[in-house]
C-alpha positions in Angstrom: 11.6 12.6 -6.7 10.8 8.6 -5.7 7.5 7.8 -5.6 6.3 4.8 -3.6 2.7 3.6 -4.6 0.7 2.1 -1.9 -0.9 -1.5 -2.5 -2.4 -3.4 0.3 -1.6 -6.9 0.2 -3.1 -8.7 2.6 -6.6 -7.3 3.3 -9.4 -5.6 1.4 -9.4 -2.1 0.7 -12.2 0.0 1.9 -15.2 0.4 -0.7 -14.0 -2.9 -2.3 -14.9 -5.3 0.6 -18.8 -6.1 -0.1 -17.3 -6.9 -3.4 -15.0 -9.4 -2.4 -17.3 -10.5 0.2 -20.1 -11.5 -2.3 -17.9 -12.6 -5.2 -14.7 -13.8 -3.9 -15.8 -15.0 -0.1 -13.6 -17.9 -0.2 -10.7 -16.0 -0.3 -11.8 -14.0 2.7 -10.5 -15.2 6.5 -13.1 -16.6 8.4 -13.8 -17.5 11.9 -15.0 -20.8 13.9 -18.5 -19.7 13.1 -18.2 -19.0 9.7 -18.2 -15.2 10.0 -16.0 -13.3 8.2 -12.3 -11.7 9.7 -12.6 -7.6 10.0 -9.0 -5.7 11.1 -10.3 -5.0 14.6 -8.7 -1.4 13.5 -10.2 -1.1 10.7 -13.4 -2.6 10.6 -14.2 -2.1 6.5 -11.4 -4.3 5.8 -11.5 -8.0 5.6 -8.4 -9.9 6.0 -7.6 -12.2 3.1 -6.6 -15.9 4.0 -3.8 -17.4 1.2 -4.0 -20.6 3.9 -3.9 -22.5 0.2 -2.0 -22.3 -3.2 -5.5 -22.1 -5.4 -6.5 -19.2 -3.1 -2.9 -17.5 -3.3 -3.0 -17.6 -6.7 -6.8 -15.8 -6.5 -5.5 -13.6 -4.7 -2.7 -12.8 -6.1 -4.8 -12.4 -9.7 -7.5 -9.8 -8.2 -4.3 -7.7 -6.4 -1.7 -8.3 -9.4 -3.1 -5.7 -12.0 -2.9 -2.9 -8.8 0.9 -3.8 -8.9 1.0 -3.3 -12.6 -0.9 -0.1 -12.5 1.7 1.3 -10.1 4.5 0.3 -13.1 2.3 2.1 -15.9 1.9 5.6 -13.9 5.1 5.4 -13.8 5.8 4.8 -9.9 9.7 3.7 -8.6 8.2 1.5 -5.8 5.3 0.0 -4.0 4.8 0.0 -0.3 3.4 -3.4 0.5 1.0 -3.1 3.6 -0.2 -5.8 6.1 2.3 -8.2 6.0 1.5 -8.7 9.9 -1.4 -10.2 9.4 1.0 -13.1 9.3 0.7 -12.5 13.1 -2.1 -11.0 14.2 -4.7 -13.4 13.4 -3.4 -16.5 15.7 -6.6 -18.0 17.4 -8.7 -20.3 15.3 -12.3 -19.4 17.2 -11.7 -15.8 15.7 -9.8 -16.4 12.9 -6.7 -18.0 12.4 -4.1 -17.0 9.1 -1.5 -19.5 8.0 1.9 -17.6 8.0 3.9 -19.5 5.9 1.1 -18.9 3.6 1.1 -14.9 4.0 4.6 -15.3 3.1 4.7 -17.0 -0.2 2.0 -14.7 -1.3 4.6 -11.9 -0.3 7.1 -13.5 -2.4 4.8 -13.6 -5.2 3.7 -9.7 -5.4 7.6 -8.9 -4.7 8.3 -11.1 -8.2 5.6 -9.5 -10.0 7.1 -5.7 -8.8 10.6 -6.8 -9.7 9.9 -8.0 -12.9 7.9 -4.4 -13.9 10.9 -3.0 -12.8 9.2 -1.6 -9.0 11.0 -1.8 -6.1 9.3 -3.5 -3.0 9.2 -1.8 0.5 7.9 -4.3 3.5 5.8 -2.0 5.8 4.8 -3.8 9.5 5.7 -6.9 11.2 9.6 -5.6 12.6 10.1 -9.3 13.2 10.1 -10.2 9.4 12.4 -7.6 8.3 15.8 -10.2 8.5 13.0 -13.0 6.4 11.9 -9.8 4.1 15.1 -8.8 2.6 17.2 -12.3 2.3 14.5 -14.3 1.9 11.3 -12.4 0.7 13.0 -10.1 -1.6 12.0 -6.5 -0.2 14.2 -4.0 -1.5 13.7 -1.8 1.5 11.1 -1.0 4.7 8.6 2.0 5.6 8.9 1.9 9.2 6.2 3.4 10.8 6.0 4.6 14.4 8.8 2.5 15.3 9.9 4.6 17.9 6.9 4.5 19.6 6.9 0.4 19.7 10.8 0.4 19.9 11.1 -1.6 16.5 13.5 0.8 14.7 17.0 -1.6 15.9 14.9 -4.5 13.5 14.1 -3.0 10.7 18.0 -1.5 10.2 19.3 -4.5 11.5 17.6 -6.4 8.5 17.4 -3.3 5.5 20.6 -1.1 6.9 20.2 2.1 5.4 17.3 1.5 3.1 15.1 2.2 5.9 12.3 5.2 5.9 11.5 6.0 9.5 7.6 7.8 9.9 6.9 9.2 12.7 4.1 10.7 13.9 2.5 14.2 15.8 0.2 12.3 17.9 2.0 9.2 18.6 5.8 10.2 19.8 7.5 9.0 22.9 9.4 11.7 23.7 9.4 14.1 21.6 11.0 14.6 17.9 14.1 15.3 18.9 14.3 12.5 21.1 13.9 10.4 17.9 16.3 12.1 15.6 19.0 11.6 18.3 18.6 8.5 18.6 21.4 5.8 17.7 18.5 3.1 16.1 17.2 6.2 13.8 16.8 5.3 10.3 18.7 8.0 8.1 16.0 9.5 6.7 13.2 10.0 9.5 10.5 12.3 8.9 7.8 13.9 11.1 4.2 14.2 9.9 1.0 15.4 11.2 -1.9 13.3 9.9 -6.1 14.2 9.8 -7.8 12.0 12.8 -8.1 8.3 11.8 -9.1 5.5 14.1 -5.7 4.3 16.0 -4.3 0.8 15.2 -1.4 -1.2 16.1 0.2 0.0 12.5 -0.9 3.2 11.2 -1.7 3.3 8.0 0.2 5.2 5.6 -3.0 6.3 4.1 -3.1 8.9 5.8 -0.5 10.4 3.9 -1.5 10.7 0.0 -1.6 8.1 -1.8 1.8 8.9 -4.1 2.3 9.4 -0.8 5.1 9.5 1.5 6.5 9.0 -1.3 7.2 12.2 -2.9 10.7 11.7 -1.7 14.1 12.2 -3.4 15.8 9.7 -5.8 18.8 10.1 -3.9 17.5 8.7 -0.8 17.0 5.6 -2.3 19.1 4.1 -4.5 18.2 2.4 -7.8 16.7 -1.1 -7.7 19.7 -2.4 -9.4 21.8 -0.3 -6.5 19.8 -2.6 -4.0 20.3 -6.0 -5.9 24.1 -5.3 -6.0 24.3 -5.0 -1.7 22.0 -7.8 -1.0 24.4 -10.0 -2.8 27.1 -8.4 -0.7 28.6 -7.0 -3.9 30.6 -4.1 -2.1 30.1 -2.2 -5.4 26.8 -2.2 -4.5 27.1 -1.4 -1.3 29.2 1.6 -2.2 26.9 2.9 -4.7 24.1 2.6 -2.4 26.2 4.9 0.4 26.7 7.4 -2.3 23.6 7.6 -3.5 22.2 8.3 0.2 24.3 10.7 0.6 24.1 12.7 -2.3 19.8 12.5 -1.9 20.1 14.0 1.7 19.4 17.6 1.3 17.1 17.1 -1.3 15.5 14.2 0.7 14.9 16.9 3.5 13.3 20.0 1.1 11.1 17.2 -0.9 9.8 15.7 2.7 9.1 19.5 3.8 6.6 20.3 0.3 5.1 17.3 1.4 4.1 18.5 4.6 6.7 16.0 6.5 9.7 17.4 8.9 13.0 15.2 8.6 15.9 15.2 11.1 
């Protein structure tokens, strides 16, 4: 089994947002007016602004030790949510994000993963995913719904294989099958039903357990050190990496299925 552990980077999670609010409110977004910058999605989450490299480092301090936690229980991965904010929060009267400064905090998280041995999946913002893997350091993506918003050519154009395709009951184009035929599939695309949570450009994967998605097989994806090899073009690598997809794919398929999750 690979387990992918779920850390959101960017914003607050829900139940911890009065705390940041009162104690760390200078590392919140805020707007013209001084207000603080909810996810118009999710309104109990506050968006958090690394505009600066005192509050990147803050930041990076109160969200490091969830990183770490991931490494102790003994998690391969962590899926690193709300990168987009680097592009969703674009109009200063409502709150406006720096995104180079978004970016370097990315960086930062994907060091501290790497260096506890985790590997680092980017989840959101399509338009990142050729920055994310030869610049950022993402080891692979989560794409979620991107059939629906026709995103699922991006991510494989910048992560190839090491792509996890979610799709969901309530959100598909044209049906399942329309997805699984498609040319821009990723190679392991799974199908899930979800309880009812408010809609959202990006759906969350917390809707899925936390360990989450997640209870997929090793063989599906490869080894960090697998990954490392093919982003230097080492075709060694990049062997190893075909292999191990394809020897994961029929256990990749009965592992998605206990988890209440159809693949193609």
């Amino acid at each position: 089994m690979y387990n992918v552990c779920y850390v959101n980077g960017f914003q607050t999670q829900p139940g911890e947002s009065a705390e940041w609010a009162l104690a760390n409110g200078g590392l919140l977004l805020h707007d013209r007016d001084g207000g603080l910058v909810v996810d118009p999605h999710w309104p109990d989450e506050y968006i958090l602004d690394p505009g600066s490299a005192a509050s990147r480092l803050a930041i990076f301090d109160r969200v490091a030790p969830v990183i770490r936690g991931c490494a102790a229980k003994g998690f391969d991965a962590i899926d690193l949510d709300n990168l987009d904010t680097a592009g969703r929060f674009t109009d200063a009267a409502t709150g406006r994000i720096d995104p180079g400064g978004v970016l370097q905090l990315a960086r930062m998280y994907v060091r501290e993963a790497h260096e506890l041995g985790l590997a680092v999946g980017q989840k959101n913002a399509a338009q990142l995913a050729a920055t994310g893997r030869s610049d950022l350091g993402f080891d692979f993506a989560i794409a979620e719904s991107c059939a629906v918003y026709d995103e699922c050519a991006a991510f494989r154009a910048g992560y190839g294989e090491h792509v996890l395709q979610v799709e969901y009951t309530d959100a598909l184009p044209a049906g399942f099958d329309a997805v699984c035929d498609s040319a821009d599939r990723a190679p392991l695309t799974i199908l899930r039903d979800r309880p009812s949570v408010p809609r959202r450009r990006r759906l969350r994967l917390r809707a899925v357990p936390r360990r989450g998605l997640s209870r997929l097989s090793r063989g599906v994806f490869p080894p960090r050190r697998h990954w490392a090899a093919d982003r230097g073009a080492a075709a060694s690598g990049s062997r190893s990496a075909a292999r191990w997809l394809q020897r994961g794919w029929g256990s990749a398929g009965r592992s998605a299925g206990r988890a209440g999750a159809h693949p193609c």
